[in-house]
C-alpha positions as a printed Julia matrix, in Angstrom:
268×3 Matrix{Float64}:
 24.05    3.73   22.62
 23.54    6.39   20.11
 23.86    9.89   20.56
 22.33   12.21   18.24
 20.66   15.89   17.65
 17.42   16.82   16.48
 17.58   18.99   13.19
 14.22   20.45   13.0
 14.74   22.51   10.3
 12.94   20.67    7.21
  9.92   21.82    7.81
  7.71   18.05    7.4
 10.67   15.63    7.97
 11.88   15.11   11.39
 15.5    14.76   11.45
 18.28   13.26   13.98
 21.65   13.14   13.53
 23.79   10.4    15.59
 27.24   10.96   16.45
 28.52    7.91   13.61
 27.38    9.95   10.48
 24.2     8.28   10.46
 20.73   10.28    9.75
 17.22    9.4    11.02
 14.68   11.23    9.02
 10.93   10.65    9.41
  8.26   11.3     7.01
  6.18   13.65    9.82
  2.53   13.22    8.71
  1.03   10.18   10.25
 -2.21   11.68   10.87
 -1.77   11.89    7.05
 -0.09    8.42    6.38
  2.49   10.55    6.14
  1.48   11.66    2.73
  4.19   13.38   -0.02
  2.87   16.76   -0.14
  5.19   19.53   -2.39
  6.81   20.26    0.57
  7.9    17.1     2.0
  9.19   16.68   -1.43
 11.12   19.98   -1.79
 12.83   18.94    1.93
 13.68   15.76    0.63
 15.56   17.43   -2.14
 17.26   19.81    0.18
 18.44   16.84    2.47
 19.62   14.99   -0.29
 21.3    17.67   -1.94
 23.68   18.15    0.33
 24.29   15.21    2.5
 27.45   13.5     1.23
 28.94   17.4     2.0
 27.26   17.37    5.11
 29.12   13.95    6.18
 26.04   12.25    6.21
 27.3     8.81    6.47
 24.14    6.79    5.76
 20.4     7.27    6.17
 17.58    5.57    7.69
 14.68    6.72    5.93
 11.09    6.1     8.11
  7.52    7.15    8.59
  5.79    8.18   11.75
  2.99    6.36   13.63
  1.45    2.79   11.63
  2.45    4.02    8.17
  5.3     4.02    5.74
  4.12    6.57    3.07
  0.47    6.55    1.29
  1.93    8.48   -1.64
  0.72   11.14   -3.21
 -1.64   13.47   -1.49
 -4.49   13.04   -3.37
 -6.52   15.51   -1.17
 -3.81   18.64   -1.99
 -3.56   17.2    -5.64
 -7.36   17.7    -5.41
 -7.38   21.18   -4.3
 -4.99   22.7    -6.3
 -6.76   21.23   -9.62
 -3.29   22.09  -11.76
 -2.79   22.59  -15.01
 -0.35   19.95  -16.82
  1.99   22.01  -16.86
  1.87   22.58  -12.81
  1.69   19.16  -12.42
  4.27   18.14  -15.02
  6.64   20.43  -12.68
  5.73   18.58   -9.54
  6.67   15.29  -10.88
 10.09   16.92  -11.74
 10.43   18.08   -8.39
  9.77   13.76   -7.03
 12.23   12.74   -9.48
 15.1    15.14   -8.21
 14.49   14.46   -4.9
 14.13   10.78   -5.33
 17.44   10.34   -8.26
 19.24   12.6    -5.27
 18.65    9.7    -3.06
 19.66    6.9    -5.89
 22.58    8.67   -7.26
 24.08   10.98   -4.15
 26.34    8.45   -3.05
 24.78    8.12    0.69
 23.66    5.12    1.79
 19.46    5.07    2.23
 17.85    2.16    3.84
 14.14    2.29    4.33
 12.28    1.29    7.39
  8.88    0.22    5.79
  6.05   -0.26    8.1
  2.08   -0.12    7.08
  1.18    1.39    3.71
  3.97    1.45    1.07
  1.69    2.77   -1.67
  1.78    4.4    -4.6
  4.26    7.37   -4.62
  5.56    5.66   -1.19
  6.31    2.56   -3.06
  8.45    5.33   -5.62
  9.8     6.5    -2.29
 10.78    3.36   -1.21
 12.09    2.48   -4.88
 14.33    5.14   -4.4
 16.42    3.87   -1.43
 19.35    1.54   -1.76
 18.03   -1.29    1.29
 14.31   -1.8     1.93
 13.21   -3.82    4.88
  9.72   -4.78    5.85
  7.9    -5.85    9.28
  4.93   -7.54    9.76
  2.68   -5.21    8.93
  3.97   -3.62    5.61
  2.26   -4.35    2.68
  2.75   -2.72   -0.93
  0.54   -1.58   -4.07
  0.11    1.21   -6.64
 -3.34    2.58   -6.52
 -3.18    4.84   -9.47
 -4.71    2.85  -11.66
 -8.34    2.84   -9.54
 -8.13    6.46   -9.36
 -7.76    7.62  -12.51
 -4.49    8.56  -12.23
 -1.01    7.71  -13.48
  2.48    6.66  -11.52
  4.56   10.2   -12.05
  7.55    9.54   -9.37
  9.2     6.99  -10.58
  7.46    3.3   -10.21
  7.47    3.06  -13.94
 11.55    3.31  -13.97
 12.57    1.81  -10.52
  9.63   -0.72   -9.48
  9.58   -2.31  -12.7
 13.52   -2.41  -12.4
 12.84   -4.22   -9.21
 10.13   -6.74  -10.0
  9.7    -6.59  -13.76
  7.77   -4.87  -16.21
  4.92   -7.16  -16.45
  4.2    -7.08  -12.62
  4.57   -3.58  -12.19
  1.79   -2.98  -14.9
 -0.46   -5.6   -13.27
  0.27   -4.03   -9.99
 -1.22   -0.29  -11.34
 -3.49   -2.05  -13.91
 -5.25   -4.24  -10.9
 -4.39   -2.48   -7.83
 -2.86   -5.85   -6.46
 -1.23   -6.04   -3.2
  1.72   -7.87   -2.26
  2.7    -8.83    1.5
  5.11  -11.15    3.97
  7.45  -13.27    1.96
  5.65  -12.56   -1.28
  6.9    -9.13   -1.46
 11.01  -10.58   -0.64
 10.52  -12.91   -3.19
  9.82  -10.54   -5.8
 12.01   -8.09   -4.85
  9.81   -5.14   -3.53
 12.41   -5.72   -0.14
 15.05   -6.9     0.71
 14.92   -8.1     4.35
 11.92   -8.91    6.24
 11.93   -9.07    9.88
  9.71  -10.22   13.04
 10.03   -7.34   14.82
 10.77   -3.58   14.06
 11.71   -2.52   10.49
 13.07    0.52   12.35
 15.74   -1.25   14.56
 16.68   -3.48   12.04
 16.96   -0.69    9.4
 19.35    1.11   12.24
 21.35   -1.64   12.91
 22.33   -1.79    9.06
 23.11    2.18    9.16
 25.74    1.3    11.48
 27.2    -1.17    9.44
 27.37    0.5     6.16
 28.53    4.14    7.99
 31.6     2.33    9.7
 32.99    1.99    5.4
 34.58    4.37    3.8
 32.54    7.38    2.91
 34.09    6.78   -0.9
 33.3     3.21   -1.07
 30.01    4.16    0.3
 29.71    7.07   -2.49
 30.76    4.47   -5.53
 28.73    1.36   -4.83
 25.24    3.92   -3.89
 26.07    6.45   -7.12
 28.3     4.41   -9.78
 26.09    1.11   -9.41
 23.15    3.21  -10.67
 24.9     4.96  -13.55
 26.43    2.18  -14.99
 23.18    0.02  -15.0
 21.93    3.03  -17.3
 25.13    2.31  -19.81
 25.78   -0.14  -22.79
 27.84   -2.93  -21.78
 30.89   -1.76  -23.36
 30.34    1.7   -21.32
 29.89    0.14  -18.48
 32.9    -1.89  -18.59
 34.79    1.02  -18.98
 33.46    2.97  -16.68
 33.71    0.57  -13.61
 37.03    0.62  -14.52
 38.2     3.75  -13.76
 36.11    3.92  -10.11
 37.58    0.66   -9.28
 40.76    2.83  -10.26
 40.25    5.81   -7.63
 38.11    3.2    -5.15
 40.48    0.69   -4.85
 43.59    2.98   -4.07
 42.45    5.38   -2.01
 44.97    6.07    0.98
 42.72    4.84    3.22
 41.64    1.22    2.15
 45.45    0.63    2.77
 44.87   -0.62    6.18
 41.6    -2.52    5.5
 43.69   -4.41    2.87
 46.95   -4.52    5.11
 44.55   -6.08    7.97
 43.22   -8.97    5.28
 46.77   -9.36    4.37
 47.61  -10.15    7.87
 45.02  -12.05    8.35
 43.47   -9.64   11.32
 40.32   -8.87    9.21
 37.43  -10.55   10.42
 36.56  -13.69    7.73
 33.75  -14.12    5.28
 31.91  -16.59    7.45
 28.54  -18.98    6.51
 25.65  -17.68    8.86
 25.39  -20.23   11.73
Protein backbone atom coordinates (compact mmCIF):
# COMPACT_ATOMS: atom_id res chain seq x y z
CA UNK A 1 0.00 0.00 0.00
CA UNK A 2 1.24 3.42 -0.64
CA UNK A 3 1.74 6.02 1.70
CA UNK A 4 1.98 9.47 0.62
CA UNK A 5 1.37 13.41 1.53
CA UNK A 6 -0.62 15.89 -0.10
CA UNK A 7 1.53 18.96 -1.33
CA UNK A 8 -1.00 21.54 -1.97
CA UNK A 9 1.13 24.14 -2.68
CA UNK A 10 1.00 24.54 -6.69
CA UNK A 11 -1.69 26.41 -6.77
CA UNK A 12 -3.84 24.29 -9.96
CA UNK A 13 -1.97 20.91 -9.71
CA UNK A 14 -2.82 18.64 -6.96
CA UNK A 15 0.14 16.94 -5.71
CA UNK A 16 0.95 13.61 -3.56
CA UNK A 17 4.01 12.40 -2.66
CA UNK A 18 4.36 8.47 -1.77
CA UNK A 19 6.88 7.27 0.50
CA UNK A 20 9.04 5.39 -2.79
CA UNK A 21 10.00 8.78 -4.47
CA UNK A 22 7.12 8.62 -6.60
CA UNK A 23 4.85 11.90 -7.39
CA UNK A 24 1.11 11.99 -8.27
CA UNK A 25 0.27 15.29 -9.75
CA UNK A 26 -3.16 16.09 -11.21
CA UNK A 27 -4.06 18.61 -13.68
CA UNK A 28 -6.98 20.23 -11.11
CA UNK A 29 -9.52 21.72 -13.57
CA UNK A 30 -11.99 19.15 -14.64
CA UNK A 31 -14.84 21.38 -14.61
CA UNK A 32 -12.43 22.93 -17.19
CA UNK A 33 -11.13 19.67 -18.92
CA UNK A 34 -8.55 20.55 -16.96
CA UNK A 35 -7.46 23.23 -19.30
CA UNK A 36 -3.51 24.74 -19.39
CA UNK A 37 -4.11 28.09 -18.17
CA UNK A 38 -0.62 30.42 -17.47
CA UNK A 39 -0.71 29.22 -14.24
CA UNK A 40 -0.97 25.60 -14.45
CA UNK A 41 1.87 26.13 -16.75
CA UNK A 42 4.11 28.28 -14.50
CA UNK A 43 3.46 25.26 -11.61
CA UNK A 44 4.44 22.82 -13.98
CA UNK A 45 7.69 24.61 -14.43
CA UNK A 46 8.22 25.00 -10.76
CA UNK A 47 7.61 21.16 -10.19
CA UNK A 48 9.81 20.28 -12.80
CA UNK A 49 12.44 22.53 -11.95
CA UNK A 50 13.32 21.10 -9.07
CA UNK A 51 12.30 17.55 -8.80
CA UNK A 52 15.40 15.44 -9.46
CA UNK A 53 16.75 17.80 -6.21
CA UNK A 54 13.71 17.16 -4.54
CA UNK A 55 14.26 13.18 -4.87
CA UNK A 56 11.43 12.92 -6.94
CA UNK A 57 11.89 9.47 -8.12
CA UNK A 58 9.35 9.29 -10.96
CA UNK A 59 6.04 10.96 -11.82
CA UNK A 60 2.66 10.01 -12.69
CA UNK A 61 1.30 12.79 -14.50
CA UNK A 62 -2.94 12.77 -14.58
CA UNK A 63 -6.06 14.82 -15.03
CA UNK A 64 -9.04 15.05 -12.76
CA UNK A 65 -12.62 13.86 -13.42
CA UNK A 66 -13.33 12.28 -17.43
CA UNK A 67 -10.52 14.32 -18.97
CA UNK A 68 -6.84 14.20 -19.70
CA UNK A 69 -6.09 17.85 -20.78
CA UNK A 70 -8.23 19.95 -23.53
CA UNK A 71 -5.20 22.17 -24.12
CA UNK A 72 -5.04 25.48 -24.33
CA UNK A 73 -7.62 27.63 -22.69
CA UNK A 74 -9.09 29.12 -25.42
CA UNK A 75 -11.62 31.07 -23.22
CA UNK A 76 -8.50 32.96 -21.11
CA UNK A 77 -6.57 33.13 -24.52
CA UNK A 78 -9.81 34.91 -25.54
CA UNK A 79 -9.95 37.37 -22.84
CA UNK A 80 -6.70 38.52 -22.60
CA UNK A 81 -6.63 39.32 -26.56
CA UNK A 82 -2.47 39.56 -26.36
CA UNK A 83 -0.28 41.10 -28.35
CA UNK A 84 2.38 38.69 -30.19
CA UNK A 85 4.64 39.53 -28.21
CA UNK A 86 2.48 38.42 -24.91
CA UNK A 87 1.67 35.48 -26.53
CA UNK A 88 5.07 34.69 -28.04
CA UNK A 89 6.13 34.76 -24.13
CA UNK A 90 3.47 32.30 -23.13
CA UNK A 91 4.54 29.74 -25.55
CA UNK A 92 8.07 30.13 -24.00
CA UNK A 93 6.76 29.63 -20.73
CA UNK A 94 4.91 25.73 -22.30
CA UNK A 95 8.13 24.94 -23.74
CA UNK A 96 10.20 25.32 -20.39
CA UNK A 97 7.85 23.65 -18.52
CA UNK A 98 7.29 20.91 -20.96
CA UNK A 99 11.56 20.45 -22.13
CA UNK A 100 11.79 20.44 -17.97
CA UNK A 101 9.75 17.36 -18.10
CA UNK A 102 11.71 15.79 -21.35
CA UNK A 103 15.13 16.69 -20.30
CA UNK A 104 15.06 16.79 -16.14
CA UNK A 105 16.04 13.38 -15.81
CA UNK A 106 12.73 12.19 -13.80
CA UNK A 107 10.81 9.68 -15.01
CA UNK A 108 7.03 11.07 -16.32
CA UNK A 109 4.46 8.63 -17.31
CA UNK A 110 1.10 9.96 -18.29
CA UNK A 111 -2.21 8.60 -17.25
CA UNK A 112 -4.37 9.66 -20.33
CA UNK A 113 -8.01 9.41 -19.95
CA UNK A 114 -10.80 11.45 -22.17
CA UNK A 115 -9.58 14.41 -24.22
CA UNK A 116 -5.84 14.46 -25.10
CA UNK A 117 -6.15 17.52 -27.31
CA UNK A 118 -4.31 20.02 -28.59
CA UNK A 119 -1.83 21.56 -26.05
CA UNK A 120 -2.76 18.26 -23.91
CA UNK A 121 -1.56 16.15 -26.70
CA UNK A 122 1.95 18.66 -26.30
CA UNK A 123 1.49 17.78 -22.66
CA UNK A 124 1.33 14.36 -23.16
CA UNK A 125 4.24 14.60 -25.88
CA UNK A 126 6.22 15.77 -23.22
CA UNK A 127 6.25 12.71 -20.89
CA UNK A 128 8.58 9.79 -21.26
CA UNK A 129 5.50 6.71 -21.01
CA UNK A 130 1.96 7.45 -22.24
CA UNK A 131 -0.78 5.00 -21.54
CA UNK A 132 -4.35 5.16 -22.67
CA UNK A 133 -7.82 3.58 -21.38
CA UNK A 134 -10.79 3.11 -23.07
CA UNK A 135 -11.94 6.25 -23.30
CA UNK A 136 -8.90 8.41 -24.42
CA UNK A 137 -8.89 9.64 -27.67
CA UNK A 138 -6.37 12.26 -29.31
CA UNK A 139 -6.42 15.32 -31.90
CA UNK A 140 -5.07 18.83 -32.48
CA UNK A 141 -7.85 21.25 -32.98
CA UNK A 142 -5.86 24.25 -33.92
CA UNK A 143 -6.26 24.06 -37.22
CA UNK A 144 -10.43 24.59 -37.02
CA UNK A 145 -9.86 27.45 -34.86
CA UNK A 146 -7.75 29.54 -36.45
CA UNK A 147 -5.02 28.96 -34.48
CA UNK A 148 -1.55 27.43 -34.53
CA UNK A 149 0.21 24.43 -32.29
CA UNK A 150 2.71 26.79 -29.98
CA UNK A 151 3.72 24.02 -27.18
CA UNK A 152 5.41 21.75 -28.83
CA UNK A 153 3.26 19.20 -31.21
CA UNK A 154 5.20 20.50 -34.13
CA UNK A 155 8.68 19.15 -32.46
CA UNK A 156 7.52 16.13 -30.28
CA UNK A 157 4.17 14.73 -32.00
CA UNK A 158 5.61 14.72 -35.29
CA UNK A 159 8.75 13.02 -33.61
CA UNK A 160 6.27 10.48 -32.45
CA UNK A 161 4.07 9.74 -35.44
CA UNK A 162 5.71 11.55 -38.35
CA UNK A 163 5.60 14.70 -40.00
CA UNK A 164 3.02 13.99 -42.50
CA UNK A 165 0.42 12.78 -39.87
CA UNK A 166 0.97 15.38 -37.52
CA UNK A 167 0.13 18.04 -40.29
CA UNK A 168 -2.96 16.05 -41.35
CA UNK A 169 -3.86 15.77 -37.76
CA UNK A 170 -3.91 19.99 -37.33
CA UNK A 171 -4.70 20.43 -41.08
CA UNK A 172 -8.06 18.07 -40.68
CA UNK A 173 -8.71 17.97 -37.09
CA UNK A 174 -8.59 14.03 -37.30
CA UNK A 175 -8.96 11.93 -34.34
CA UNK A 176 -7.22 8.91 -33.49
CA UNK A 177 -8.49 6.22 -30.80
CA UNK A 178 -8.07 2.37 -29.28
CA UNK A 179 -5.33 0.52 -31.03
CA UNK A 180 -5.05 3.10 -33.77
CA UNK A 181 -3.45 5.56 -31.58
CA UNK A 182 -0.62 2.44 -30.16
CA UNK A 183 0.00 1.72 -33.52
CA UNK A 184 1.10 5.01 -34.46
CA UNK A 185 2.77 5.83 -31.59
CA UNK A 186 0.61 8.60 -29.86
CA UNK A 187 0.94 5.75 -26.63
CA UNK A 188 2.55 3.42 -25.62
CA UNK A 189 0.37 1.00 -23.58
CA UNK A 190 -3.25 0.72 -23.76
CA UNK A 191 -5.17 -0.88 -21.11
CA UNK A 192 -8.86 -2.27 -20.21
CA UNK A 193 -9.15 -0.71 -17.21
CA UNK A 194 -7.62 2.44 -15.47
CA UNK A 195 -4.82 4.40 -17.20
CA UNK A 196 -4.25 5.66 -13.66
CA UNK A 197 -3.40 2.28 -11.92
CA UNK A 198 -1.58 1.08 -14.66
CA UNK A 199 0.41 4.35 -15.02
CA UNK A 200 1.16 3.79 -11.00
CA UNK A 201 2.12 0.47 -11.21
CA UNK A 202 4.95 1.53 -13.81
CA UNK A 203 6.08 4.49 -11.29
CA UNK A 204 6.96 1.81 -9.02
CA UNK A 205 8.93 0.03 -11.31
CA UNK A 206 11.02 2.67 -12.81
CA UNK A 207 11.51 4.51 -9.02
CA UNK A 208 12.96 1.14 -7.54
CA UNK A 209 16.34 2.06 -10.41
CA UNK A 210 18.83 4.08 -9.72
CA UNK A 211 17.99 7.72 -9.55
CA UNK A 212 21.20 8.16 -12.13
CA UNK A 213 20.16 5.56 -14.49
CA UNK A 214 16.80 7.06 -14.21
CA UNK A 215 18.40 10.72 -14.84
CA UNK A 216 20.54 9.38 -18.13
CA UNK A 217 18.05 7.29 -20.05
CA UNK A 218 14.97 10.37 -19.31
CA UNK A 219 17.70 13.46 -20.05
CA UNK A 220 20.70 11.98 -22.29
CA UNK A 221 18.21 9.93 -24.64
CA UNK A 222 16.68 13.30 -25.58
CA UNK A 223 19.89 15.26 -26.12
CA UNK A 224 21.57 12.93 -28.11
CA UNK A 225 18.56 12.38 -30.53
CA UNK A 226 19.11 16.29 -31.11
CA UNK A 227 23.03 15.48 -32.15
CA UNK A 228 24.81 14.39 -35.46
CA UNK A 229 25.65 10.88 -35.42
CA UNK A 230 29.19 11.32 -34.80
CA UNK A 231 28.12 13.59 -31.61
CA UNK A 232 26.04 11.32 -30.49
CA UNK A 233 28.37 8.53 -30.52
CA UNK A 234 30.54 10.38 -28.51
CA UNK A 235 28.47 11.59 -26.25
CA UNK A 236 26.75 8.26 -25.15
CA UNK A 237 30.02 7.40 -24.53
CA UNK A 238 31.02 9.24 -21.82
CA UNK A 239 27.37 8.71 -19.80
CA UNK A 240 27.73 5.10 -20.37
CA UNK A 241 31.21 6.09 -18.71
CA UNK A 242 29.79 7.70 -15.33
CA UNK A 243 26.34 5.36 -15.70
CA UNK A 244 27.85 2.25 -15.92
CA UNK A 245 30.35 2.64 -12.90
CA UNK A 246 28.63 4.24 -10.51
CA UNK A 247 29.27 2.65 -6.93
CA UNK A 248 26.04 1.59 -6.77
CA UNK A 249 25.22 -0.58 -9.94
CA UNK A 250 28.01 -2.77 -8.33
CA UNK A 251 25.57 -4.96 -6.67
CA UNK A 252 22.92 -5.02 -9.46
CA UNK A 253 25.81 -6.33 -11.65
CA UNK A 254 27.36 -8.57 -8.78
CA UNK A 255 23.63 -10.11 -8.40
CA UNK A 256 23.55 -10.92 -12.49
CA UNK A 257 26.96 -12.23 -12.01
CA UNK A 258 25.72 -14.62 -9.49
CA UNK A 259 23.04 -15.40 -11.15
CA UNK A 260 20.49 -14.00 -8.22
CA UNK A 261 19.06 -11.31 -10.60
CA UNK A 262 15.77 -12.08 -11.71
CA UNK A 263 16.03 -13.29 -15.75
CA UNK A 264 14.90 -11.58 -18.90
CA UNK A 265 11.90 -13.80 -19.32
CA UNK A 266 9.24 -14.12 -22.60
CA UNK A 267 5.75 -12.88 -21.25
CA UNK A 268 3.69 -16.06 -20.58
Amino acid sequence: MHHYKEINARGKLAIQGHDNGVHVISLNRPTKRNALDLETIEDLVTFFSTAHQNGVRAVVLRGEGDHFCAGLDLIEHWKEDRSPDEFMHVCLRWHEAFNKMEYGGVPVIAALNGAVVGGGLELASSAHVRIMDQTTYFALPEGQRGIFTGGGATIRVSDLIGKSRMIDMILTGRVYQGQNAVDLGLAQYITEGSSYEMALELADKVAANLPLTNFAICSAISHLNNMSGMDAAYAEAVVAGVVNTQPAARARLEAFANKTAARIRPNS
